[in-house]
C-alpha positions in Angstrom: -11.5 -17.1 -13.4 -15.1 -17.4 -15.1 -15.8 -15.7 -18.5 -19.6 -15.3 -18.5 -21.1 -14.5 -22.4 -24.7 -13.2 -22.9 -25.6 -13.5 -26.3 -28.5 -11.3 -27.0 -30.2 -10.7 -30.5 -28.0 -6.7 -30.4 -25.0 -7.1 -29.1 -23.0 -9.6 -26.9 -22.1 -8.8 -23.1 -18.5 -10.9 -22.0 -17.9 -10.6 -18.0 -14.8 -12.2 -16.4 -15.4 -12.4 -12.7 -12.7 -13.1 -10.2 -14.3 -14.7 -7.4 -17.7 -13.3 -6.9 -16.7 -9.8 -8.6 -16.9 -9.0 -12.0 -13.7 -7.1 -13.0 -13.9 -6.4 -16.6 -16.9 -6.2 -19.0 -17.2 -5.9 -22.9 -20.4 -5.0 -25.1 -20.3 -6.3 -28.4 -22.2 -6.0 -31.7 -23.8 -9.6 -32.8 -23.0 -10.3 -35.7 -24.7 -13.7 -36.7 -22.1 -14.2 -40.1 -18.7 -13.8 -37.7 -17.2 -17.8 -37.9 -15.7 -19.7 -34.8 -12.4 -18.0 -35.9 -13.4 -14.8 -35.7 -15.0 -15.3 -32.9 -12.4 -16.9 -31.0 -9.6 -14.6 -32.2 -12.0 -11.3 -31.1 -11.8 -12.9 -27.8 -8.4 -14.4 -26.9 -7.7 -10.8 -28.4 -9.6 -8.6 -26.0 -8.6 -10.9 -22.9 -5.0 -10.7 -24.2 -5.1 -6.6 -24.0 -6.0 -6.9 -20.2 -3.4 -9.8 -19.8 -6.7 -12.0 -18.6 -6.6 -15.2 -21.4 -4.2 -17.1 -19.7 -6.2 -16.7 -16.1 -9.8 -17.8 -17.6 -10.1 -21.5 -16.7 -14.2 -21.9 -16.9 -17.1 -20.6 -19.0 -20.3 -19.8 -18.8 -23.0 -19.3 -22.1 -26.5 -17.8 -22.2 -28.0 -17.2 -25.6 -31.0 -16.3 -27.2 -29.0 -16.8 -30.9 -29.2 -20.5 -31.5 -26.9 -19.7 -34.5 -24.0 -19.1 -32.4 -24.2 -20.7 -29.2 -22.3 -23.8 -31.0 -20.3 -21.6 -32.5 -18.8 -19.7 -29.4 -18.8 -23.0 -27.3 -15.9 -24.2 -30.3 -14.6 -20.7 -30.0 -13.8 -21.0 -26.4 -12.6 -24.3 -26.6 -10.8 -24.0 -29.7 -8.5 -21.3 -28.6 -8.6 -20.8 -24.8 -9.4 -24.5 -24.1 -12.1 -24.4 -21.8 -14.9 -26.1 -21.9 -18.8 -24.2 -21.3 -21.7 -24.8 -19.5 -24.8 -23.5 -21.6 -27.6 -22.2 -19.6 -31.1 -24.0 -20.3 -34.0 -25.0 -18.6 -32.2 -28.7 -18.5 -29.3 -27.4 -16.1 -29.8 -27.4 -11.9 -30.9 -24.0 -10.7 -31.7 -22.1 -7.9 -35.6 -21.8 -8.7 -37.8 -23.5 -9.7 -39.5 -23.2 -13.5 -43.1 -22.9 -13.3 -43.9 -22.9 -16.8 -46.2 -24.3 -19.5 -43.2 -25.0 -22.4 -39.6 -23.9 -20.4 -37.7 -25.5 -22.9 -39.0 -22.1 -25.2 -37.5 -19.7 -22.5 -34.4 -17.6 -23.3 -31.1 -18.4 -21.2 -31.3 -14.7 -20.2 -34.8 -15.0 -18.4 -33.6 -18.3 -16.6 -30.4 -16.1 -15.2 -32.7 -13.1 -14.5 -34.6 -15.2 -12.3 -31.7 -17.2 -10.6 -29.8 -14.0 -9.9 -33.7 -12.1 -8.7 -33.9 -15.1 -5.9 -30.4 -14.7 -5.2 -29.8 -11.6 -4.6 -33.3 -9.8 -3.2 -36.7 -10.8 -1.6 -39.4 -12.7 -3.7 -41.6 -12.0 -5.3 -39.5 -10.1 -7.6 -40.2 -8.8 -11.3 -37.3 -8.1 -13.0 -37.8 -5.6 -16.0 -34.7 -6.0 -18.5 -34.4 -3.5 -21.4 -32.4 -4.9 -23.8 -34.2 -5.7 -27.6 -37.2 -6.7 -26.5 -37.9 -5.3 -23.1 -39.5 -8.5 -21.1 -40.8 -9.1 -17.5 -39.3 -11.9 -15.5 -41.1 -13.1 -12.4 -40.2 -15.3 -9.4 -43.3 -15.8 -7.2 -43.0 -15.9 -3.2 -43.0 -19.5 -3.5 -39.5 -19.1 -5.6 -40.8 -20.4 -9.1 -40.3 -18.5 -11.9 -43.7 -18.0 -13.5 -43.0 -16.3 -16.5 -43.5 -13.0 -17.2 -44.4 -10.4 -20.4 -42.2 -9.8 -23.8 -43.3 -6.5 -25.4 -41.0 -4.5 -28.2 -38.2 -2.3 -26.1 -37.4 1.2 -26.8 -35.0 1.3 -30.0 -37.9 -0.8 -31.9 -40.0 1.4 -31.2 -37.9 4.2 -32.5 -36.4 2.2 -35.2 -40.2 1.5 -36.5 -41.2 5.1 -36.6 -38.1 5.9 -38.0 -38.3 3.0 -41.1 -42.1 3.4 -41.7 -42.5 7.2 -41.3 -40.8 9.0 -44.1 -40.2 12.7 -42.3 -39.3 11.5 -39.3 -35.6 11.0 -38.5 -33.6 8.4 -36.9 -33.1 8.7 -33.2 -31.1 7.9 -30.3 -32.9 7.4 -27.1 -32.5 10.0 -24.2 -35.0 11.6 -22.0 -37.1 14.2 -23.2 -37.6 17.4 -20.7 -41.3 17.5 -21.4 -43.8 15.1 -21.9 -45.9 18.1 -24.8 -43.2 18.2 -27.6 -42.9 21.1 -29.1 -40.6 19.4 -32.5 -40.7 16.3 -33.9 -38.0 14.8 -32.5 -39.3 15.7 -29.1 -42.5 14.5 -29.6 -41.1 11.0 -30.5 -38.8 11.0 -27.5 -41.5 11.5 -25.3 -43.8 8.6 -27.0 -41.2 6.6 -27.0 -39.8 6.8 -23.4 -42.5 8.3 -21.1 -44.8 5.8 -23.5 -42.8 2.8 -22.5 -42.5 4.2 -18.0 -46.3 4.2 -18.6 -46.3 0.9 -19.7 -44.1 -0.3 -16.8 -46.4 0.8 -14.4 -49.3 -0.7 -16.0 -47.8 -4.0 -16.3 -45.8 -4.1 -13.1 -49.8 -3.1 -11.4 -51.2 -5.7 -13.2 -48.4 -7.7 -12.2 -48.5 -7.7 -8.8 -52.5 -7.9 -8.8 -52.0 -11.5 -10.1 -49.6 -12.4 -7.4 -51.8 -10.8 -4.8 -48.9 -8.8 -3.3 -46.1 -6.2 -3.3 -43.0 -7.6 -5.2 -39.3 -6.4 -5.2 -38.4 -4.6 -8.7 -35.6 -4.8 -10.1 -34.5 -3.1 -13.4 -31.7 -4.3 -15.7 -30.3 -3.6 -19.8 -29.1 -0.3 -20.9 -32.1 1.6 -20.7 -32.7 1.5 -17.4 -31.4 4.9 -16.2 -33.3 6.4 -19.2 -36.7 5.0 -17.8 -36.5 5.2 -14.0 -37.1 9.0 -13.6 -40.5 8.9 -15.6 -41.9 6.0 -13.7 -44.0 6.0 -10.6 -43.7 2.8 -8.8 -39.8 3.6 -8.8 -37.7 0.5 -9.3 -36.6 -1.0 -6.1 -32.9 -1.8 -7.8 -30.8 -1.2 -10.9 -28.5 -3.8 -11.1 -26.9 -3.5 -14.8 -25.0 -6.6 -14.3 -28.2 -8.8 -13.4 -28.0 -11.1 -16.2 -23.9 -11.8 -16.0 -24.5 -12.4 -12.3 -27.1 -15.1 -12.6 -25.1 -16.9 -15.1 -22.1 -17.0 -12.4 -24.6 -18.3 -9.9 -26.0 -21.0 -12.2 -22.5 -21.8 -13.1 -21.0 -22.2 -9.3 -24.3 -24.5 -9.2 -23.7 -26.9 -12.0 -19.7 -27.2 -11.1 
């Protein structure tokens, strides 16, 4: 079995598939002072309750935390003794990377796209809410391109929260009205009508630079929170996007 880790700036996402399926995912907090041990242990420990640590065999890394890509590669080996492939714009992959300085994009992007080409008809955007919220783009010619980075939903709210004084701290959810009639309201509607309006702006400007229609393809935890409020509707919700093109990079590289 294949234990696929996505190290993200917020929290960790760990995916064991069997096969082609995945059949159990975590979601972790990152925490960039955790050692090796700690690491390792937290693991072995959570593999252990679902009697898994002595069926993983291969690994699979994709991290945007230089800090602690090293540090979970010696994890892994250190006490499940398998070895990693980390994802980079170095490795073999399934597109083609159309870019001014690849060795600057995140792991996550380079999966986003593998997994986009994969799985659905290019061109494809993939919009992934996770810190940031960022665009990934395969073009019809099946070379990722790039795409857009912007601030995603919870540092939006976190910054109104830590640089307004009245206002509260919030969790996102959907707000029944776009007019709100309380504070919090009013936020929630800024914050996630304000980011669907965005989507539509960029995926139109988008899709005028690659002089057609693509396929779009939503992943991160947001996702369900945004679709309802958008109107180019997303094409696909595929929360496991990310995990997915790792496994296919992976099954690549072997």
């Amino acid at each position: 079995m294949l234990l696929a880790i996505d190290i993200g700036n917020t929290n960790i996402t760990l995916g064991v598939f069997n096969e082609e399926k995945i059949i159990r995912s975590w979601r972790l907090s990152t925490e960039i002072t955790r050692t090796e041990d700690e690491y390792g242990v937290f693991i072995k420990n959570l593999l252990r309750e679902t009697f898994l640590d002595d069926k993983i065999t291969k690994a699979v890394i994709s991290s945007v935390v230089v800090q602690l890509t090293e540090r979970i590669e010696i994890a892994l080996k250190k006490y499940l003794n398998i070895d990693s492939l980390i994802i980079s714009h170095k490795i073999k992959m399934n597109v083609s990377l159309n870019l001014e300085e690849p060795q600057q994009t995140g792991a996550d992007r380079i999966a986003n796209a593998g997994a986009a080409s994969f799985l659905y008809s290019v061109p494809a955007i993939v919009v992934d809410f996770g810190t940031a919220t960022s665009f990934d783009i395969v073009n019809k010619n099946n070379e990722f391109i790039g795409g857009i980075i912007t601030a995603g939903m919870k540092i939006q709210a976190e910054a109104l929260s830590a640089k307004t004084s009245k206002l509260p701290k919030l969790n996102i959810e959907a707000p029944e009205n776009a007019i709100g009639r309380n504070t919090i309201d009013a936020m929630l509607s800024g914050i996630v009508r304000g980011h669907a309006a965005m989507i539509d702006g960029l995926i139109f400007e988008c899709e005028r630079e690659l002089g057609e229609k693509a396929t779009i393809i939503a992943t991160g935890g947001y996702s369900s929170v945004i679709s309802r409020y958008l109107r180019r509707k997303f094409d696909y919700i595929n929360p496991d996007l990310t995990l997915i093109g790792m496994k296919i990079l992976y099954d690549l590289n072997r």
